[in-house]
C-alpha angles and dihedrals in degrees: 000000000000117000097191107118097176136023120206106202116204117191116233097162111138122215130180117291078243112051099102091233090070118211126265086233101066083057088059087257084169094062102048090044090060097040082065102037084059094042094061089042090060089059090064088242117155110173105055109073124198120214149190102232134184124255106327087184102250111088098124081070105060127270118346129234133160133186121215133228091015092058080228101165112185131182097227113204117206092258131122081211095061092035096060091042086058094036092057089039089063095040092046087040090234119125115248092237088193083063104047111133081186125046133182121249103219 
């Protein structure tokens, strides 16, 4: 039986320096990947995984993450600052307003 119970989903798909979307790895998208990935380790938590993924689609907006099953979707900018505040919003099950790709019109 599987005990993930969400899965947090970091582009690292890698497009030409020309294609006018740009690539989250040119943006270092790995790294920031793992820098997560070992920040959410560090909280002890074993149910939540953090992976590298293909394209999500959004690449002309930053970095590209999405949480499933919480359809969560962040911007993530190259910053230690930025990484942690995600990092403790998925541990502490809150949303990292700052990050949101999508936000709501009210």
């Amino acid at each position: 039986m599987n005990s993930i119970r969400k899965h947090v989903f970091v582009c690292v798909n890698e497009r030409d320096g020309n294609n006018p979307k740009g690539c989250c790895a040119s943006k270092k998208s790995l790294e920031v990947m793992t820098q997560l990935k070992k920040a959410v380790k560090e909280h002890g938590i074993k149910d939540i995984r953090v992976n590298k993924s293909g394209c999500l689609g959004c690449c002309e907006n930053g970095i590209s993450c999405v949480i499933y099953p919480d359809g969560i979707w962040y911007t993530i900018p190259n910053e230690q600052k930025a990484i942690l505040e995600i990092s403790e919003s998925i541990v502490k099950e809150e949303i990292a307003n700052d990050y949101l790709m999508y936000k709501k019109k009210v």
